[in-house]
C-alpha positions as CSV (number, residue, x, y, z in Angstrom):
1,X,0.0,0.0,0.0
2,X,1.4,3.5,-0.8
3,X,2.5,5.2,2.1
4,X,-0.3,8.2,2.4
5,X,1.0,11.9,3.2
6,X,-1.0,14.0,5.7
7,X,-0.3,17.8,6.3
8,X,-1.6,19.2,9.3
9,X,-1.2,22.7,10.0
10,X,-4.2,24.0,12.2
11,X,-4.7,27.2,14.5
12,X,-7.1,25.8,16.8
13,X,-4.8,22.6,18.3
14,X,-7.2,20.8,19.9
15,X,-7.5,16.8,19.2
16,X,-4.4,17.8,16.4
17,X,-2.0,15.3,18.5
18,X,-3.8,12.4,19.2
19,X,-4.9,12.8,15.2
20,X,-1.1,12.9,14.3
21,X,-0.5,9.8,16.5
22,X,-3.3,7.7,15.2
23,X,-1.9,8.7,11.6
24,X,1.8,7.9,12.4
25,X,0.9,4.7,13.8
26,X,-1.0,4.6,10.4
27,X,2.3,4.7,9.1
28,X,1.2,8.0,7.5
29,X,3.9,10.8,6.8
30,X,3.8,13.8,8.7
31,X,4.1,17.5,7.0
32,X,3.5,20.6,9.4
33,X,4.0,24.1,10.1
34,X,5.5,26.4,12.8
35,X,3.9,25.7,15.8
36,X,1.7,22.8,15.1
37,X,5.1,21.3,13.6
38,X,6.8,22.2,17.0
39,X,3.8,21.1,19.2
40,X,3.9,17.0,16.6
41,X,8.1,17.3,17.2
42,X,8.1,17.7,21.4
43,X,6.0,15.0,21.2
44,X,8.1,12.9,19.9
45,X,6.8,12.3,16.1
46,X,9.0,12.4,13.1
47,X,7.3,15.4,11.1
48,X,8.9,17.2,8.3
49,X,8.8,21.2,8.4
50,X,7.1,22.5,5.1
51,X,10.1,24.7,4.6
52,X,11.9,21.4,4.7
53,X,9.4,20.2,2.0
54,X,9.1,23.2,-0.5
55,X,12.6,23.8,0.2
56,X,11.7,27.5,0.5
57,X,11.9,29.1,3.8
58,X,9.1,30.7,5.7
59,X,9.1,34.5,5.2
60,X,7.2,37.6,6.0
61,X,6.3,36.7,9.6
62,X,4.6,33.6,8.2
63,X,2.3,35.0,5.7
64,X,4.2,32.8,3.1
65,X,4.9,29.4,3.8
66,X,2.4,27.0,1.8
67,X,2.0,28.7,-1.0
68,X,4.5,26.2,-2.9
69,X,3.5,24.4,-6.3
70,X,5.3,21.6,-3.7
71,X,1.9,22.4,-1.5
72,X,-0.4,23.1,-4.2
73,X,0.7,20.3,-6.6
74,X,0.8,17.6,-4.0
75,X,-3.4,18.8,-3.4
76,X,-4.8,19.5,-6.7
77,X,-3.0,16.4,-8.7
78,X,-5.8,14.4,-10.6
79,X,-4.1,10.7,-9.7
80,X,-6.3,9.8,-12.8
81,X,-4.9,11.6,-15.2
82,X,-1.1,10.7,-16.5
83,X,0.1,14.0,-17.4
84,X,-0.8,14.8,-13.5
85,X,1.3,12.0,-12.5
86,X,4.1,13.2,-15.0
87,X,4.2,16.8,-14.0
88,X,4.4,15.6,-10.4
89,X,7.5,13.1,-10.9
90,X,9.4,15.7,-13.0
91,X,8.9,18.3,-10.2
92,X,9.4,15.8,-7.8
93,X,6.0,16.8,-6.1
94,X,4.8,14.2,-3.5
95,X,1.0,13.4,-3.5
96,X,-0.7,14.9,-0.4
97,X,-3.8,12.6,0.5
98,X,-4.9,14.4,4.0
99,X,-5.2,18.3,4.6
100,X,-6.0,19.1,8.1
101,X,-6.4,22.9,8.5
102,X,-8.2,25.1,10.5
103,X,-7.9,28.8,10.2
104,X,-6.6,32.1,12.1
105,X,-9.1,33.0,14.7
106,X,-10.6,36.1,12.3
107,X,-14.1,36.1,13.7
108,X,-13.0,35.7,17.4
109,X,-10.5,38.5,17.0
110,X,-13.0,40.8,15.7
111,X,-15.6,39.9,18.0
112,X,-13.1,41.2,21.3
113,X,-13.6,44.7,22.6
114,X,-10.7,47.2,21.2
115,X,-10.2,45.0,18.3
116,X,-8.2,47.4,15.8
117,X,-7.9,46.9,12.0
118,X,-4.5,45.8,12.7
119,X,-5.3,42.9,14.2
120,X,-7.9,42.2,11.8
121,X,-5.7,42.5,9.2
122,X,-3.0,40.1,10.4
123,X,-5.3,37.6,11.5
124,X,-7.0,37.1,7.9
125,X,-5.8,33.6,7.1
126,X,-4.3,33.8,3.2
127,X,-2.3,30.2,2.9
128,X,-4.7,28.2,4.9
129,X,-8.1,28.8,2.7
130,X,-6.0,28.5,0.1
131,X,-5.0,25.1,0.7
132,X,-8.9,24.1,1.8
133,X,-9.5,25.0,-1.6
134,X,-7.4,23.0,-3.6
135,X,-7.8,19.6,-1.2
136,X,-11.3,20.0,-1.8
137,X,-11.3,20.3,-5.3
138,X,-10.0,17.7,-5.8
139,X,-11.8,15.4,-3.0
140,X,-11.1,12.2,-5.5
141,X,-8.0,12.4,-3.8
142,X,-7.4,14.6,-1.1
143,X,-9.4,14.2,2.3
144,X,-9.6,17.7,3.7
145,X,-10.5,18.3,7.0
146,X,-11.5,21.8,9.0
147,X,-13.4,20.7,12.0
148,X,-11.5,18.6,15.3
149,X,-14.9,16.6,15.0
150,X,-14.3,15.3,12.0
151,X,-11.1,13.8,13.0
152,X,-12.4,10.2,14.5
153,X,-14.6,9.7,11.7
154,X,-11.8,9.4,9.2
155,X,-9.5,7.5,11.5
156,X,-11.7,4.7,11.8
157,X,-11.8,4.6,7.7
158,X,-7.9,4.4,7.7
159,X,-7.8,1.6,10.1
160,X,-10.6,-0.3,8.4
161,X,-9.8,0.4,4.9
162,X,-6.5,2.4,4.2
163,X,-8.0,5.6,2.7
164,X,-11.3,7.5,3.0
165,X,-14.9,6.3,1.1
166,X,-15.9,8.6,-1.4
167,X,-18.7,9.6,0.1
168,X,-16.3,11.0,3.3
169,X,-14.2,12.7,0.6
170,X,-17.1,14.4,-0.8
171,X,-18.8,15.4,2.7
172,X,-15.2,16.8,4.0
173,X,-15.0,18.9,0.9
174,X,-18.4,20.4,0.9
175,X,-18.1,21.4,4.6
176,X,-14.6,22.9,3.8
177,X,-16.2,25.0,0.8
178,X,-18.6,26.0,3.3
179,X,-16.1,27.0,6.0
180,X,-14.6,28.7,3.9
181,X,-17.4,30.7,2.9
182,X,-18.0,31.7,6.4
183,X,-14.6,32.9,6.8
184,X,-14.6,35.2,4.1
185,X,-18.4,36.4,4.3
186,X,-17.1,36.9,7.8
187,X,-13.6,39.4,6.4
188,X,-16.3,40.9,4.1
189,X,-19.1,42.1,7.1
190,X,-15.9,43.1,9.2
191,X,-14.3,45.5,6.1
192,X,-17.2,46.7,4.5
193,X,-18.7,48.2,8.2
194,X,-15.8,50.5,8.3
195,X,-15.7,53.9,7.4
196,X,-13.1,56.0,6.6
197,X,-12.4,57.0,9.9
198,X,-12.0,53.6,10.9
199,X,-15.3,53.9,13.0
200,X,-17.6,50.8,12.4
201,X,-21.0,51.5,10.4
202,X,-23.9,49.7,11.9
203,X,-25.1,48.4,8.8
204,X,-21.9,47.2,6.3
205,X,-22.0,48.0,2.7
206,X,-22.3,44.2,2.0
207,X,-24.8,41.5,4.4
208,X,-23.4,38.1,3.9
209,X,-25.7,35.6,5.9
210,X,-24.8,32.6,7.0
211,X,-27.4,29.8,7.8
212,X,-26.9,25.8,8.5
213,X,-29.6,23.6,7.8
214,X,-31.6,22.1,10.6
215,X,-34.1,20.0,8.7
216,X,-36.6,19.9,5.9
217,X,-39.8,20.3,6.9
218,X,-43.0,18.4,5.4
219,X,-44.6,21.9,3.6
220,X,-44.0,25.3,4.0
221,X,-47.2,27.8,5.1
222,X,-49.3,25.7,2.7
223,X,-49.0,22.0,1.2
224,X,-48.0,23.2,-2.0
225,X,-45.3,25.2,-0.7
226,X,-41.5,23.2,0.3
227,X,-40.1,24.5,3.0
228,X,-36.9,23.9,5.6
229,X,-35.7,25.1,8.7
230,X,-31.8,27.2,8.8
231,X,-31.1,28.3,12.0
232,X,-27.4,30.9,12.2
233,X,-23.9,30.1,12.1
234,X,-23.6,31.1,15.8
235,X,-27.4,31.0,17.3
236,X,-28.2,32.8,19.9
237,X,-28.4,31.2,23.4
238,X,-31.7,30.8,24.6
239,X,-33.3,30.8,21.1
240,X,-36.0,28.5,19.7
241,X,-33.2,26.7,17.2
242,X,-31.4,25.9,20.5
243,X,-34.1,23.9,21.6
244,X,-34.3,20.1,21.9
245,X,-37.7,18.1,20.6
246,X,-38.2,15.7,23.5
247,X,-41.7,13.6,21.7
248,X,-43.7,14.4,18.9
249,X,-45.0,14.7,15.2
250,X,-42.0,16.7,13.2
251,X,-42.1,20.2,13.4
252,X,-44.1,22.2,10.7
253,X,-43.1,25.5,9.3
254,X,-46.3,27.1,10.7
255,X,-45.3,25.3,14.1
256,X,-41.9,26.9,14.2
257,X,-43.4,30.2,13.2
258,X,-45.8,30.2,16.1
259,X,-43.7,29.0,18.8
260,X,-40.8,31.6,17.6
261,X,-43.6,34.4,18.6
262,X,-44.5,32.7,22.1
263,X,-40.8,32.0,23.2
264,X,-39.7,35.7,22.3
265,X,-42.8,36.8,24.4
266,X,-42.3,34.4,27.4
267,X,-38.9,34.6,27.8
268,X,-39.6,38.5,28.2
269,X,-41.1,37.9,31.5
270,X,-39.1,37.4,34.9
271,X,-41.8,35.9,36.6
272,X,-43.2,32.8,36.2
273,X,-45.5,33.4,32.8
274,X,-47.7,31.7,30.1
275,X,-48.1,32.2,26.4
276,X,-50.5,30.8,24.0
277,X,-50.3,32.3,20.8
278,X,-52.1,31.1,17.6
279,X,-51.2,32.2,14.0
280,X,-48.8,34.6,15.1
281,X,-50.4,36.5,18.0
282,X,-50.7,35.7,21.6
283,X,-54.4,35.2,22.9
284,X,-53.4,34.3,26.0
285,X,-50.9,35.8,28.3
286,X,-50.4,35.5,31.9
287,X,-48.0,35.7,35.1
288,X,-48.6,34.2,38.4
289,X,-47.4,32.1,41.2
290,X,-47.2,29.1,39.0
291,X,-46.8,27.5,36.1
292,X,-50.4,25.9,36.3
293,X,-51.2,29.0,37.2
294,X,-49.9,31.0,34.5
295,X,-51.6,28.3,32.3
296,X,-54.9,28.9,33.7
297,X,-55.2,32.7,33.7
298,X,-53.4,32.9,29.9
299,X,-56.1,30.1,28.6
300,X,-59.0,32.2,30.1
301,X,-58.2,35.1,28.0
302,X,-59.6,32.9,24.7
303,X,-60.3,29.7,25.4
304,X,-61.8,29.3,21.5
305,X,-58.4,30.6,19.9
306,X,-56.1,28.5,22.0
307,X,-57.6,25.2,20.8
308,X,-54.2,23.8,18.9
309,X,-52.4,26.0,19.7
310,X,-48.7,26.8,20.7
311,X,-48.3,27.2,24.5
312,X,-45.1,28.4,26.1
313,X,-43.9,28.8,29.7
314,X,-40.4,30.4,31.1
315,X,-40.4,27.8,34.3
316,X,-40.2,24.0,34.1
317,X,-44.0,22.2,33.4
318,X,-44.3,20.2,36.4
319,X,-47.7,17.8,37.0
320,X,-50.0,20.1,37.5
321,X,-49.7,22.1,34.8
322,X,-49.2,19.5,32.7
323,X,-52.1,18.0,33.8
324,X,-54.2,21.2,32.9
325,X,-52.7,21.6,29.4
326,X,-53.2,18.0,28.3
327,X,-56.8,18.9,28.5
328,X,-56.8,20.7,25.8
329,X,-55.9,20.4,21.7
330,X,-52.2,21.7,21.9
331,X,-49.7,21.8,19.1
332,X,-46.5,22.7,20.7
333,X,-45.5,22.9,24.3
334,X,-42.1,24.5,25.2
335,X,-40.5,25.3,28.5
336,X,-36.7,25.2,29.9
337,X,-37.2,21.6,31.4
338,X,-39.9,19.5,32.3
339,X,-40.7,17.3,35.4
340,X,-40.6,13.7,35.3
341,X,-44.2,13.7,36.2
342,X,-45.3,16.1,33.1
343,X,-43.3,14.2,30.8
344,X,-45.7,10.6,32.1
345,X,-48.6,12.9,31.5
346,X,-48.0,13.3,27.6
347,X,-46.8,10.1,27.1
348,X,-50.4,9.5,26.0
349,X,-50.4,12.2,23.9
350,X,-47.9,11.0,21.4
351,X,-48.4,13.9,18.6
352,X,-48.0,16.4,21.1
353,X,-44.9,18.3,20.0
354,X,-42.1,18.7,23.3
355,X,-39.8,21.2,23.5
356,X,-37.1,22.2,25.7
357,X,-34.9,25.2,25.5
358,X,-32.9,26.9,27.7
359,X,-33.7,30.4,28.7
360,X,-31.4,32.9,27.7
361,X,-28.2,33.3,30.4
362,X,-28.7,36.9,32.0
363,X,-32.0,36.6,33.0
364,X,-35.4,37.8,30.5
365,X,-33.3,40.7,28.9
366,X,-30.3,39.4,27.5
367,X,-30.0,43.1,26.0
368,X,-29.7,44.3,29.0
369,X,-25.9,42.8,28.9
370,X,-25.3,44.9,25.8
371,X,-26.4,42.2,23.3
372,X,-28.5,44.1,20.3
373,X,-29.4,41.0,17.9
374,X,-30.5,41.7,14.5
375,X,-34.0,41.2,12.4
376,X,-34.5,40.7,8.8
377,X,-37.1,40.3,6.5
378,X,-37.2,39.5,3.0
379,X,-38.5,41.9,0.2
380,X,-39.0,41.2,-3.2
381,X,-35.2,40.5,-4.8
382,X,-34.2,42.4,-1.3
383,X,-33.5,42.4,2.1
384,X,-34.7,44.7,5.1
385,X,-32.5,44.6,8.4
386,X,-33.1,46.8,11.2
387,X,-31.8,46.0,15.1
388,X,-34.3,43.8,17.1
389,X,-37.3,45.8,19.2
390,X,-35.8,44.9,22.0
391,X,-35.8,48.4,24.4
392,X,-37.3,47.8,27.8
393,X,-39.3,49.8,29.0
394,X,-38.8,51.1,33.0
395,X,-41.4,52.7,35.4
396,X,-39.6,55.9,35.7
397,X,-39.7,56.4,31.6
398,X,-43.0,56.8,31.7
399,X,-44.6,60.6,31.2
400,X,-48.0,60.7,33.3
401,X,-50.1,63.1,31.1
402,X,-53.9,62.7,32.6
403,X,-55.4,64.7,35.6
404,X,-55.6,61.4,37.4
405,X,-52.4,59.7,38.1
406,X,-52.3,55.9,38.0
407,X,-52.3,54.1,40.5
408,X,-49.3,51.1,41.9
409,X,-51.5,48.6,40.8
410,X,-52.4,49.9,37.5
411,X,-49.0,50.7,36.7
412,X,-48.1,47.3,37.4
413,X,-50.9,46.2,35.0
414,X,-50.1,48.5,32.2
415,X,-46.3,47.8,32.1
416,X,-47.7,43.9,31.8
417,X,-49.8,44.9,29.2
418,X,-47.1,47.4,27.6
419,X,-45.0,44.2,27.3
420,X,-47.3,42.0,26.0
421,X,-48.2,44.3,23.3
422,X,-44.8,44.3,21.6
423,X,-45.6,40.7,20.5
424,X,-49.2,41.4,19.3
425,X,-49.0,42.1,15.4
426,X,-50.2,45.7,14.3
427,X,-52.6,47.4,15.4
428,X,-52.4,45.8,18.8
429,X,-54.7,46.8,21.7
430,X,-54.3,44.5,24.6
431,X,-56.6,44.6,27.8
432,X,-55.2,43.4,31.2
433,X,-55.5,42.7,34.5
434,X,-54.7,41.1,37.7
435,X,-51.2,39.7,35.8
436,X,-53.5,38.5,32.6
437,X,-54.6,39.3,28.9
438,X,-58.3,40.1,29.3
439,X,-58.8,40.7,25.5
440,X,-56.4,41.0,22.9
441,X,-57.2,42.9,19.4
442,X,-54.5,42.3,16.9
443,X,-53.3,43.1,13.0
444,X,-56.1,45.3,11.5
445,X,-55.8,48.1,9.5
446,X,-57.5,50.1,12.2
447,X,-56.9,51.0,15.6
448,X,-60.4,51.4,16.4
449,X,-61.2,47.7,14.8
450,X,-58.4,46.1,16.6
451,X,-60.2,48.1,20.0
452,X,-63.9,47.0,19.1
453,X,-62.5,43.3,18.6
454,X,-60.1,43.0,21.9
455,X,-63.7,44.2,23.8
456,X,-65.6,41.3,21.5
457,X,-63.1,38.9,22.6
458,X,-63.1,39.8,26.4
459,X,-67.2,39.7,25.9
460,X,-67.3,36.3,24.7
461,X,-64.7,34.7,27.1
462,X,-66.6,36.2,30.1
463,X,-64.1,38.7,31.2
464,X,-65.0,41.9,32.7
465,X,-63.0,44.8,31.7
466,X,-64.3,46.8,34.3
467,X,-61.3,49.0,35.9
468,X,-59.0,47.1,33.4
469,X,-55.5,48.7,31.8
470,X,-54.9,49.0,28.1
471,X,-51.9,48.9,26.1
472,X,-52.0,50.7,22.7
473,X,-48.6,49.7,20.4
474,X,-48.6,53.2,18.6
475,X,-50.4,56.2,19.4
476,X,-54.4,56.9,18.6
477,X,-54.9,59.2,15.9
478,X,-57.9,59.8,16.7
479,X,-60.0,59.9,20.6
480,X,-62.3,57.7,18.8
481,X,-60.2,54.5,19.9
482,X,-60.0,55.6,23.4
483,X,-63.7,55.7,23.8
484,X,-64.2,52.3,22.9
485,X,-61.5,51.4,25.4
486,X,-63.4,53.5,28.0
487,X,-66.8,52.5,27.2
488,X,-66.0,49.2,27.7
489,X,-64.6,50.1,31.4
490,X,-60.6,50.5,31.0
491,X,-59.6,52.4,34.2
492,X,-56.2,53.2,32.6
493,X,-54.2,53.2,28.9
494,X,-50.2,53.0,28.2
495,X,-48.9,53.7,24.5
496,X,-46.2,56.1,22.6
497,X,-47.9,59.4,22.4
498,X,-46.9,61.6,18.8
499,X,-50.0,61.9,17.4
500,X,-50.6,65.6,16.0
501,X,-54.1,64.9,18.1
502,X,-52.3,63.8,21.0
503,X,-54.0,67.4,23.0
504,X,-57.4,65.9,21.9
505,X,-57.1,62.2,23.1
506,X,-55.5,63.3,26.3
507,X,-58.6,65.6,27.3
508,X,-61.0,62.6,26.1
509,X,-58.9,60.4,29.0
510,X,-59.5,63.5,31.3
511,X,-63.2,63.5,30.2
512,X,-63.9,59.7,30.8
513,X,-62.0,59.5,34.1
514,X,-58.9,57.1,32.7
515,X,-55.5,57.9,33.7
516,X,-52.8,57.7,31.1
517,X,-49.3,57.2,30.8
518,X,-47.0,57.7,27.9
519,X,-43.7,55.6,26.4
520,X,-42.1,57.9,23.8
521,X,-41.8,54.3,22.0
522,X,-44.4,51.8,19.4
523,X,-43.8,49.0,19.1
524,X,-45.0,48.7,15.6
525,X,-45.0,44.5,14.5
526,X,-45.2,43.4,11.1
């Protein structure tokens, strides 16, 4: 058997030894560079320096070392075709059959407070991509490898078979390309955010996205539509891609969609909350005590809308509240953990969809540790981006503007409501009390609609809104909305203010008795 060639020269050493060892043993022959040559050498094995190889020195603090037609050759030669073989044997190239390479730590030198372009610059990796690239072009013959994970995988090939399966090959090559394409959308986002000054534009002059696929999914909104699921290069902690399916029917898109909305609005609570939203929108919110408790206030709000749908709590779903949602048609149940006892209760329930996910570390705000994540949406042939809604709103923000000054209560109510609201889609109007959504109105073209239906709503579940608070996402245009709030007994209202009429709705509170409080902020939801 020809004696195979591996060069390893990684960044990131971890596992890089024990791979060397497994391939010496292999009988493999060892090529390597500055300090993952010196790490392979202390340890004992016989490695060659690529200098040694190339017979060209490293110059120019490193950035030249592999980019030899000694390297390059010994990567990209088709063993298949004979004038390959001959141009190799006249330039006495040797055939390199493993590439182990992982690159200069760009993105986690960026990412570090005080980073300067300097150290950008020096840690953009030039021979190591380009060495990815030519092993996986030619993944016939070369085995490339960018990930410590991917180093048992192939050593188990070796020792059953003496060389990788094509399938491997192909696999290793794809996810270089990919790696590859990470690190330089990654260079591209850095550069192209800084301005002449060298001060960092929020927005750079080029987006490049990266998403891993998570799964196909069985149709997208609709059965005629395909659809899968990508979640980000570096997710979020806490986020719904994080999450683990503990028992269930597969995940539909409409399912993902939905329980997106009620883990962003659960997680925003620090108490222990419910959230049962359906196509979109929360109709049922709630804090309390309890998790069963929660449950029970949040399903009160609409018991007809929350039939199948997506239910999500922020503390673990022990028995009881298990035991009180398994009544009910749900979809998709999601909470950071979930007793033994809860988990016996759906046993029976084998399409009921489990999910756990870990709360964000932090506490409910992880913005409040400076993290500002992004949100996208796409446009015909385009793409919007704007920063995530994500301000919190704090007691002592709030502009009292009405005659009669709320209450501790009420002001507990509204900011409930306030945050609520942020989740509901345009127009929202969301009634509240006592820690619970007492009628929600949500996504009409008209403020005064999306009041005249959250009253409806509270009507037909049996909830009084009789001294209740109101949250209002964007201002009222016109008093009209607020007398359909007061007439059906709010006691107080929350929302931005800004409305050229805001003189005129404020003396209609005055007039029907309502205190009001403004934010200075919408939360507008598309």
């Amino acid at each position: 058997m020809t004696q195979l060639t591996a060069l390893l020269s990684v960044s990131d050493k971890t596992g890089i030894l024990e791979f060397a060892k497994a391939l010496h043993a292999l009988g493999a022959r060892l090529l390597s560079t500055g300090g993952t040559a010196k790490l392979l050498a202390e340890a004992g094995l016989p490695v060659t320096e690529v200098a040694e190889h190339t017979g060209f020195p490293e110059m120019m603090d490193g950035r030249v070392k592999t980019l030899h037609p000694k390297i390059h050759g010994g990567l990209l030669a088709r063993s298949d075709l004979p004038e390959h073989v001959a141009a190799m044997q006249q330039h006495g190239i040797t055939r390199i059959d493993i590439l182990a390479v992982n690159l200069y730590p760009f993105e986690a030198t960026v990412a570090k407070p005080g980073c300067t372009l300097e150290d950008a610059i020096e840690n953009i990796d030039i021979g190591g991509p380009a060495m990815v690239r030519s092993a996986a072009k030619n993944w016939r013959d070369v085995t490339v490898l960018t990930d410590a994970a991917q180093y048992a995988g192939v050593l188990d090939e070796l020792k059953a078979n003496g060389r990788t399966s094509d399938k491997t090959r192909f696999a290793c090559s794809a996810a270089a390309f990919n790696r590859i394409a990470q690190y330089d959308a990654a260079i591209s986002n850095y550069l192209s955010a800084l301005n002449e000054d060298g001060s960092k534009a929020e927005y750079p002059a080029q987006m490049n996205a990266t998403f891993v696929k998570v799964q196909d999914l069985r149709y997208g909104e609709n059965s005629h539509q395909s659809a899968a699921l990508y979640r980000d290069l570096y997710p979020a902690p806490g986020s719904l891609v994080t999450g683990k399916q503990l028992q269930g029917k597969e995940l539909s898109y409409n399912n993902i969609a939905d329980a997106d909305a009620a883990w962003e609005c659960v997680k925003s609570f620090d108490t222990p909350a419910c959230v049962i939203v359906k196509h979109a929108n929360p109709c049922g919110v709630a804090i309390a005590a309890s998790a069963a408790e929660a449950y029970s206030k949040a399903f009160k709000t609409d018991p007809t809308s929350a039939f199948g749908g997506i239910i999500a709590f922020n503390r673990e779903v022990d028995g009881a509240a298990a035991q009180l949602v398994a009544k009910q048609f749900v979809e998709v149940l999601m909470a950071p953990a979930f007793s033994a006892e809860a988990l016996d209760v759906f046993k029976g329930k084998a399409n009921v969809r489990l999910l756990q996910i870990a709360l964000p570390p932090g506490g409910p705000r992880p913005w409040d540790q400076g993290r500002n994540a992004g949100d996208s949406k796409r446009v015909g042939s385009g793409l919007l981006l704007q920063t995530s809604d994500n301000h919190f709103l704090k007691k002592e923000d709030l502009k009292i503007v009405t005659t009669l000054q709320p209450t501790a209560q009420q002001l507990d109510d509204l900011m409930f409501a306030w945050t609520v609201a942020q989740y509901v889609k345009s127009n929202a109007i969301v009634f509240c009390g006592g820690g619970m959504t007492l009628g929600v109105g949500a996504g009409q073209m008209s403020r005064l609609d999306s009041a005249r239906i959250a009253s409806i709503k509270a009507q037909h579940a049996g909830l009084a809104l009789t001294g209740s608070a109101v949250a209002s996402d964007a201002f009222f245009p016109f008093r009209d909305g607020l007398d359909v709030l007061a007439d059906a007994g709010a006691s107080c209202v929350i929302q931005p203010g800004g409305s050229m009429r805001d003189d005129e709705v404020i003396a209609a509170a005055n007039e029907r008795g309502i205190a009001m409080v403004l934010t200075g902020v919408r939360h507008f939801r598309h």
